[in-house]
C-alpha positions, -999 to +999 in steps of 0.1 A: +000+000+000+013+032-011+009+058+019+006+098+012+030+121+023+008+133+054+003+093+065+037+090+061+046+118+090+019+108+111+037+070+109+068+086+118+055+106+146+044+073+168+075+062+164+090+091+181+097+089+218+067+107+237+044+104+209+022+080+223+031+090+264+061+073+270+094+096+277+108+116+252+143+112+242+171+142+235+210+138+224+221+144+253+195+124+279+224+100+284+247+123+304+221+140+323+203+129+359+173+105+354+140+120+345+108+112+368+080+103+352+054+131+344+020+127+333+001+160+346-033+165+332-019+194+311-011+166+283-047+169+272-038+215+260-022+196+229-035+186+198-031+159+174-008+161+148-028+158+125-051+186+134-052+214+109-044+240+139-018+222+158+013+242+162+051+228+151+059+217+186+026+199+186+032+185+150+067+172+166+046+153+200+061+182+219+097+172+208+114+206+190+102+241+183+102+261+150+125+282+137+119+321+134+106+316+099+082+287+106+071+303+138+060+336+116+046+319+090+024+298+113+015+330+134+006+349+104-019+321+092-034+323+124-038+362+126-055+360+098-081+340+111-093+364+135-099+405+141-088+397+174-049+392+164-030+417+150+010+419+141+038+445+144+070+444+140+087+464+173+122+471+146+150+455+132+171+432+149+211+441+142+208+416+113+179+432+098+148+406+112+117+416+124+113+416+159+075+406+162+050+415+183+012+400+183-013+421+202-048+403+211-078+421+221-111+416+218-116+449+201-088+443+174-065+466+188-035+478+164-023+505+185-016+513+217-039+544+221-065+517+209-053+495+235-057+518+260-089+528+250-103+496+257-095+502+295-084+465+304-053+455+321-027+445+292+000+415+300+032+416+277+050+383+273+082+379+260+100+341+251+132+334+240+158+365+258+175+338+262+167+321+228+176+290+233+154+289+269+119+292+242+093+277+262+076+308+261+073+306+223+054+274+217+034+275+249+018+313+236+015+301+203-011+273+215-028+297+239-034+321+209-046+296+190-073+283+217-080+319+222-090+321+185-099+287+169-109+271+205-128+280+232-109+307+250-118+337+236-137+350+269-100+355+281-098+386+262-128+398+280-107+413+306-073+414+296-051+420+263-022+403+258+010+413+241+031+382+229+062+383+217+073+351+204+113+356+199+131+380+216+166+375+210+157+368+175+192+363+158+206+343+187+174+323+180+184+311+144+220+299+159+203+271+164+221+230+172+209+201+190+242+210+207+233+243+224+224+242+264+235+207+270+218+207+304+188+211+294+162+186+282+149+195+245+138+212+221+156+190+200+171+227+185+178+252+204+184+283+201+221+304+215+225+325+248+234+357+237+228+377+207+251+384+174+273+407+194+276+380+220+256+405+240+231+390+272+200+406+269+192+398+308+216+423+317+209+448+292+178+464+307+195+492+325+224+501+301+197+493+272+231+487+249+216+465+223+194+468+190+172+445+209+168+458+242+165+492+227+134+480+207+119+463+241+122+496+260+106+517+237+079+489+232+072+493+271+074+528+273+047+526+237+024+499+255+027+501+290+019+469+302+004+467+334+022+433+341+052+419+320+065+384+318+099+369+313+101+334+303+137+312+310+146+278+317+169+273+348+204+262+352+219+245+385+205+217+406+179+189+402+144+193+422+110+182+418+096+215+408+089+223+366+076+255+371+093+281+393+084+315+391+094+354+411+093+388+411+107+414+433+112+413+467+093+430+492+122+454+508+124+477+479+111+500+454+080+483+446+067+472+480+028+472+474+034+452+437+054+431+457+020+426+478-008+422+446+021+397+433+026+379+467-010+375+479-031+379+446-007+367+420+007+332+434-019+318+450-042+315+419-012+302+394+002+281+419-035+266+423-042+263+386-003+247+377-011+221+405-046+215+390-029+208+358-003+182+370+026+205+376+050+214+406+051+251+408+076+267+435+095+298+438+127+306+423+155+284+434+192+291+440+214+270+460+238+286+484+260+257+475+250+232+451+269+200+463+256+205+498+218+215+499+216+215+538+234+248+534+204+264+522+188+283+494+193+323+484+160+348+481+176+361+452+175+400+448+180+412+410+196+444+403+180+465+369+202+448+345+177+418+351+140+419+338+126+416+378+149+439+393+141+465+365+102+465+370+112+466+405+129+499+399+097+517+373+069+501+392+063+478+364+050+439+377+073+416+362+071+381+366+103+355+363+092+322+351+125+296+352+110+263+339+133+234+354+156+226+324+160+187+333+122+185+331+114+173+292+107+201+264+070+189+267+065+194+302+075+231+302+057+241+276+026+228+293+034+243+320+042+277+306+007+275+292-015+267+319+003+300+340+002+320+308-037+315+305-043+321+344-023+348+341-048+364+322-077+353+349-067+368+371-051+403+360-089+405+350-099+395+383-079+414+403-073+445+379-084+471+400-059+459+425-032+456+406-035+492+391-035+502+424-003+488+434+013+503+404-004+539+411+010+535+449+045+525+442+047+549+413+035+577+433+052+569+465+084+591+465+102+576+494+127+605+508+157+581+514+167+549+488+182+520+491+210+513+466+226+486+479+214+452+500+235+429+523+225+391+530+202+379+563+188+345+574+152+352+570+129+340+599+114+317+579+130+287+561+118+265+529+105+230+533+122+222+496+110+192+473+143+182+459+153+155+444+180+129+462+219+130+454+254+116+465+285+132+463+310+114+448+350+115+435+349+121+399+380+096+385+379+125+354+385+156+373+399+140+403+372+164+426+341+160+441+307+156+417+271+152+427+252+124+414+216+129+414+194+102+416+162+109+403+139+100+436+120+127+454+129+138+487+120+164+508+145+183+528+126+203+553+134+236+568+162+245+544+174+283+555+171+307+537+195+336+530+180+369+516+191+401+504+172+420+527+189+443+549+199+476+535+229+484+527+242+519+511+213+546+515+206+576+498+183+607+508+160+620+473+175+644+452+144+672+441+158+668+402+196+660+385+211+682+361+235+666+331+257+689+310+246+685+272+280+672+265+270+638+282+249+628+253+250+586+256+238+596+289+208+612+285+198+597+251+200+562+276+179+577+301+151+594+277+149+557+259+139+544+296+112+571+294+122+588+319+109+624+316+131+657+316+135+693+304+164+714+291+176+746+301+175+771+276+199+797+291+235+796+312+222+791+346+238+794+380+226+777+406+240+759+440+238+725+439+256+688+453+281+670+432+299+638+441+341+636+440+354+605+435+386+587+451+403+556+446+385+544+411+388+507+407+383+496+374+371+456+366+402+436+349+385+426+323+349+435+304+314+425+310+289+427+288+311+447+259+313+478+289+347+483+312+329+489+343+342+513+376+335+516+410+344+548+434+347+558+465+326+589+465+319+619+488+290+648+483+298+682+483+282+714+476+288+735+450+281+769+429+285+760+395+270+780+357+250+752+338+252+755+304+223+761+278+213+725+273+215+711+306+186+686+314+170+685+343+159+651+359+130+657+387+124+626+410+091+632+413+076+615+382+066+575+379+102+567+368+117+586+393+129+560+415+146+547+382+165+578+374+179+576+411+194+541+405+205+548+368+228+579+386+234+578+417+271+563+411+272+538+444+240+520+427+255+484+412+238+492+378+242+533+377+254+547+345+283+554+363+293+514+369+282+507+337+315+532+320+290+557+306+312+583+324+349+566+322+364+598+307+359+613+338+388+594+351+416+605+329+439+630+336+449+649+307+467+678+324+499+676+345+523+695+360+563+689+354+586+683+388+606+708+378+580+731+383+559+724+413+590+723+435+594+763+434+561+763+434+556+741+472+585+763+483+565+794+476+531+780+488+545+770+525+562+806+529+529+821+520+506+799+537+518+787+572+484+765+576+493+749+547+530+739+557+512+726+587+488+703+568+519+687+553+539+684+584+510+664+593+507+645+560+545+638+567+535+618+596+523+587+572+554+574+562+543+562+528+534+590+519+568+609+533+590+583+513+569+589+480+583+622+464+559+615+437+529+613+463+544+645+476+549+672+448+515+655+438+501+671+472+510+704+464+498+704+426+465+692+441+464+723+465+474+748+432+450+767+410+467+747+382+448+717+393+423+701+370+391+710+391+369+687+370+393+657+384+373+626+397+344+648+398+311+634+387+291+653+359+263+649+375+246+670+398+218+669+423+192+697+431+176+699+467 
């Protein structure tokens, strides 16, 4: 019998691993922990193969996802099934792909003053930052899909969505069975970082790449009242599939923290369990070949999606899908929280704005740049998964071999980034000189509102001077990053025409504060924006300062006892560099712009 091309794939399909329930096989299942057996009641989201609306990861049993040009094709069939769907492209990606946005409403909405007009809570969701961690991807385009050709629609009733299947688009289309070899399928996966070898997870507060760049302005375009951020894990085996966070509750978003913590969880957590999964929070060991040491409340600074809605009062949810559990599984997973997600923002919507409007509002007089590690009062009863620690005869060190049996380890502590470290009191507005142009274009792409000065202006106002800058050996994320000692002084200085001014008191306030002041771990400042600042470009021979010291001490008796004093270190008395340095420091032939930060801050 002569079979047709379609019987022929459908043949081939259940003789894939999975395809009829059993345990799906990958490259590299071999070399990584057993699997426990999953059969949540999820399985029944997906379709048949052979179903005229089944998505490529369904087509493949739930073995591999598409690539970019599949996954576009197939969404552009479906958005033209329905009013509801609409596509735009957010820009270019550095080489020259669409980075594609879907936006469903009920009303058809194809811009976002038409979103807005609708008046309904709107959910962004973005797969694939990390492209090879795409969960996100396949588990929105079968949510769509029910939304339009099932019988989901009603979840538009009180929420729009905003999908975006592939982030890091070109990293997306570097695609091997080889990539992320602890992780359990797609059979292709995408790369890490993007064609400049860039990671978008830290880009959000430098905002360096095409891609980020696009996102930003997206956000600011959009404004989503809650934004997701799907990954898949790294690290150590444990029973949960689904792990999910936001931001914590000592920090700039205290009363999202609260809609997130009380409003938020409970209702996912409920409908992942309902479907057969293990939900949890998110889970970092303090010491992964010893789990009785504890787990870490992980605090994420604004290069990180979290820490950044943290810091502009935007909800941002974490999802890190366990990367040992199969390709399938996730996906699932993904779905069944993407679809309550939208329950319950419509449910709870007026207490979610709310949260937003108080945190965005709030204008707390002193801010906290900086958190140290606590044991928290409470600790985590954790469903992990058993292990021995073994000699490895390879590397000749210890290994951990898990064994693939749950077990719970109860009362695990639990270290937190929760007590405050490096304070600030609130500036009334910054003011940047106009020659400081990366700068401000970075901070007007975070939205972040401001005004020039259209005339030389004096004014009194604080500036920080820097000591002792200590530059990292070697770059991170293409920027040479710089930390300073720093101390704030006052000072009477002429603006020039051009100058922007930075108030505080606006929604992205609290986001300007951590973009400049300089002790924050992802200011402006860290980042190398201002790394010109610590060049000297002026000096002063030996020849000259010595008649020069001679003449300041006869002149200036406190002065000659200030360094009879500084004499008294005796580094400093055996450095005769250190010394004729003291005195050019003291002259009016001194750079005055030296180690001191552009940046100034208004009371």
């Amino acid at each position: 019998m002569r079979l047709s091309s379609l019987s022929l794939m459908l043949f081939a399909l259940t003789l894939l691993p999975g395809a009829n329930g059993a345990d799906l096989t990958y490259v590299n299942d071999d070399i990584l922990p057993p699997k426990m057996d999953w059969q949540g009641a999820s399985l029944a989201l997906m379709r048949e193969a052979s179903d005229p609306w089944a998505t490529p990861f369904e087509q493949s049993a739930g073995l591999d996802s598409p690539d970019y040009q599949t996954t576009m094709i197939w969404l552009d069939k479906l958005v033209a099934q329905s009013p509801m769907l609409q596509k735009v492209s957010l820009g270019k990606s550095p080489l020259g792909r669409d980075l594609w946005m879907i936006v469903a409403s009920a009303e058809g909405a194809d811009t976002p003053k038409a979103l807005a007009d609708n008046d309904k809570p709107t959910v962004l969701v973005q797969a694939g930052i990390h492209s090879g961690e795409i969960d996100g991807k396949d588990a929105g385009m079968m949510l769509l899909r029910d939304i339009v050709m099932g019988t989901k629609a009603e979840l538009l009733d009180g929420a729009n969505l905003l999908f975006v299947p592939i982030f890091s688009v070109d990293a997306h289309e570097r695609s091997s069975e080889f990539n992320r070899v602890n992780q359990r399928g797609p059979k292709h996966m995408g790369w890490r970082t993007n064609a400049r070898n860039l990671n978008l997870n830290r880009d959000y507060a430098k905002a360096d790449t095409r891609e980020m760049q696009l996102m930003l302005s997206a956000i600011n375009d959009w404004q989503p009242q809650l934004y997701i951020d799907v990954h898949v894990t790294d690290g150590i085996d444990y029973q949960y599939d689904v792990t999910f966070g936001y931001n914590l509750p000592q920090g700039l978003s205290p009363a999202i923290y609260g809609w997130l913590d009380s409003h938020y969880r409970p209702a996912v957590e409920t409908a992942l369990s309902d479907a057969g999964h293990i939900p949890g929070q998110l889970v970092f060991a303090l010491d992964d070949s010893d789990l009785s040491k504890g787990m870490s409340w992980w605090r994420a600074t604004p290069r990180f999606s979290n820490g950044y809605g943290d810091a502009r009062h935007l909800p941002t949810i974490l999802i890190e899908n366990h990367s040992l559990k199969p390709f399938r599984q996730r996906v699932l997973g993904t779905y069944v929280m993407l679809e309550q997600t939208l329950k319950t923002v419509a449910t709870e919507a007026t207490a979610l704005k709310a949260a937003i409007m108080k945190d965005s509002f709030h204008y707390a007089q002193l801010i906290t740049l900086t958190w140290d590690a606590e044991i928290q009062p409470k600790g985590w009863d954790f469903k992990g998964i058993d292990y021995q620690v073994e000699t490895s005869s390879i590397s000749g060190s210890k290994v951990v071999r898990w064994l693939g049996e749950p077990k719970l380890y109860p009362q695990l502590p639990v270290l937190g980034s929760t007590k405050a470290g490096i304070k600030v009191s609130r500036p009334a507005a910054y003011f940047i000189p106009p020659q400081w142009q990366e700068a401000i274009a970075r901070l007007r792409l975070h939205g972040i509102r401001m005004t020039e000065l259209k005339q030389d202006t004096q004014m009194k106002l604080q500036q920080y001077r820097f000591a002792n800058p200590v530059f990292d050996t070697k770059d991170f994320e293409g920027r040479h990053r710089v930390k300073a000692d720093s101390k704030l002084e006052k000072v009477s200085v002429t603006l020039p025409a051009g100058t922007v001014k930075i108030p505080t008191d606006q929604p992205l306030g609290d986001l300007a504060i951590m973009l400049l002041e300089p002790q924050s771990p992802d200011s402006l400042l860290q980042w190398g924006f201002f790394n010109p600042i610590f060049s000297r470009t002026e000096y002063m021979e030996d020849y000259a300062v010595e008649p020069m010291a001679a003449k300041m001490l006869q002149d200036n008796p406190g002065l000659k006892a200030e360094f009879d004093q500084a004499l008294l270190d005796p580094a400093f008395a055996a450095d005769p560099h250190a010394r004729l340095r003291w005195f050019y420091e003291r002259s009016p032939y001194y750079d005055n712009q030296y180690l001191r930060y552009p940046v100034y801050r208004g009371r």
